[in-house]
N, C-alpha and C positions, 0 to 999 in steps of 0.2 A: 926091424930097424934097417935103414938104407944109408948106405956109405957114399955120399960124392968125391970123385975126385976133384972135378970143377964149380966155380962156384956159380958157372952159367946154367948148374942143370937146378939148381933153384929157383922159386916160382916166387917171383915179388909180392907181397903183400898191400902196397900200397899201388895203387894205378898210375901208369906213364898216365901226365897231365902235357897241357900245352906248356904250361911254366916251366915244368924240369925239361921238358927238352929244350925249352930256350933258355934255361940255366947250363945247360950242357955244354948248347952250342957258343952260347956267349953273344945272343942277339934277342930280341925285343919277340914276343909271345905273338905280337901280330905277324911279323914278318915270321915267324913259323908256320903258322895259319895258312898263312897267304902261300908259303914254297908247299906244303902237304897239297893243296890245294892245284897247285902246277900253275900260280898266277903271270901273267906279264909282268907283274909289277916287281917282282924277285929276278934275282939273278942265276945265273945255269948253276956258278959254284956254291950258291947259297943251297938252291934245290937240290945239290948234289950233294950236300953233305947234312940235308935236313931225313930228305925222303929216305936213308937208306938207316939211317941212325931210330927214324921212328917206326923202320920194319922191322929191325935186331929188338929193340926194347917191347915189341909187341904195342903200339901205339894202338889204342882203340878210340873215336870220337865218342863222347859221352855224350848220346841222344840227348839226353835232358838240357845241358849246358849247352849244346846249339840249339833246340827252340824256344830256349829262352832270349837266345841271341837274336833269332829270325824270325820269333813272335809268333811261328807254329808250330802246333805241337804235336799233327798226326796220330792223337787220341781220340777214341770216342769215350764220352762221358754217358753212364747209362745212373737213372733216379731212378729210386724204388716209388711205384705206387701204392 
């Protein structure tokens, strides 16, 4: 059995999404997108306070849900003969 003191050394169960960190931050799931991304279209303080919040929460893009966005999916599909 393991004792924490903080409650940082516990491992989330549920995945950082775009949504909760733009429930965090208190801005719109695109404009998240776009600062992770390092877009022009965001601003320094927006990207300042997105990128560093989705490196602490361990943010990972979830392959699947971007090529369904970008409509590739970088699988190969192999049929049984």
């Amino acid at each position: 059995m393991f004792l924490f003191s903080q409650l940082d050394c516990f491992v989330s169960i549920t995945p950082v999404t775009l949504k909760s960190l733009a429930q965090e931050l208190n801005i719109t799931i695109a404009t998240v997108s776009r600062a992770l991304q390092d877009s022009y279209e965001v601003s320094i303080q927006t990207k300042e306070r997105a990128q560093p919040l989705a490196t602490r929460l361990n943010y990972q893009v979830n392959a699947y849900a971007s090529s369904l966005g970008r409509n590739i999916s970088k699988t190969i599909d192999l049929l049984p003969t």
